[in-house]
Steps between C-alpha positions, in 0.01 A plus 500: 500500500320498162660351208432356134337197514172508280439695171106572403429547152179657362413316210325770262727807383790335688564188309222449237463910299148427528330853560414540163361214411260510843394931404406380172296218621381740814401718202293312313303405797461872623394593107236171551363595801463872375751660757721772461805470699794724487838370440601612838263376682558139300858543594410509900372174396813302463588212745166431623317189472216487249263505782600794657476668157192435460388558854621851444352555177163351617515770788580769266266429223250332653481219269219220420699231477660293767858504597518139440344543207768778379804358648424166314484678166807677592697189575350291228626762199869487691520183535398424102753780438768347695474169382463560138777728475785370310742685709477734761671771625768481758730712676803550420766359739257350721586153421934572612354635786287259588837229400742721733245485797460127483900460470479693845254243612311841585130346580275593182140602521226638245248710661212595251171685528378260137321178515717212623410299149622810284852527697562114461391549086771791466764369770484195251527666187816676624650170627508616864201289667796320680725800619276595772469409872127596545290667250178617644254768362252728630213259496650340802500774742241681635612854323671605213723743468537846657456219817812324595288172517708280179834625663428423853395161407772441268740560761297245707502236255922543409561507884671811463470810727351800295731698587782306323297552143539725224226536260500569155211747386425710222137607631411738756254267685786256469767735638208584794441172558875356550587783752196429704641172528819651636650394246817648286335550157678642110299709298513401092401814297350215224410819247253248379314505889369877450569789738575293794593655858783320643619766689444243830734264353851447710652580132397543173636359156427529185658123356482203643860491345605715793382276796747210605595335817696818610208760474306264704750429756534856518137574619589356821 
């Protein structure tokens, strides 16, 4: 019988309230490159990897330049961002969660579609490079989210059955991604994320206030 034994956190819009900061960057780069994307179909961009971004936007817009080329300008402007910035946004409550979970001796695990280097730099600047079991990121898997890939292998690595996760997710490709790894998965309306469809979560919420040991237990 399933039961709690591994919580998956997403790292952007779940415990760094990073969407903004990545539009306006993703912004900038659009405006450079001439492009006119709507702010819906930028939204359906949230929790991919850079790469897949730009494979998609290559496809669409047939563009000139490489996607090695474009991904590396992409991560090069957020990692100057990240690491410059004085402070940087995080959200709220995620830290007592994160506390309560480890009291539990709940296995911990961040699952992120950003460069491995950029979730060390903010996991570090929020003092919680060392409250993790396994952190692993997209660029170790061979797809990114919608694709249950980072889930399935996170699983793998905590030596935990999938089906005795819960994932944390305020993206739709995130939310896709968790339940194809038959996994039990929350839904975080982060306002800040866009017009995100979470609809496939197990439940939705819309604090991270309102998730403790309980609400997980009671997914099971």
């Amino acid at each position: 019988m399933a039961e709690l034994k591994a919580v998956i956190f997403d790292m952007d819009g779940v415990i760094i309230d990073s969407e903004p900061i990545y539009f306006k960057i993703e912004r900038d780069l659009f405006d450079e490159l001439g492009l006119d994307v709507s702010q819906k179909e930028h939204e359906s961009f949230v929790g991919m990897t850079m790469e897949g971004l730009w494979e998609k936007m290559t496809d669409e817009y047939q563009l000139e330049e490489t996607i090695e080329d474009l991904t590396k300008l992409h991560k090069d402007s957020v990692f100057k961002y990240m690491s410059e910035a004085k402070e940087l946004p995080i959200v709220e409550y995620i830290k007592e969660l994160i506390e309560e979970l480890r009291n539990r001796k709940i296995k911990l695990a961040v699952a992120s579609s950003s460069p491995k280097k950029l979730i060390e730099i903010i996991l570090t600047k929020f003092n919680l490079q060392d409250s993790f079991d396994l952190i692993i990121s997209g660029e170790e898997v061979e797809k990114g989210k919608p694709a249950p890939d980072i889930f399935t292998e996170a699983a793998y690595r905590l030596d935990i059955n999938p089906n005795d996760c819960v994932v944390i997710e305020d993206s739709s490709n995130g939310v896709k991604a968790a339940k194809a790894a038959m996994m039990k998965c929350i839904g975080f309306q982060n306002i800040n994320s866009g017009d995100q469809d979470l609809s496939l979560a197990d439940i939705t919420v819309d604090s991270i206030g309102k998730i403790d040991v309980k609400l997980l237990k009671g997914l099971f």
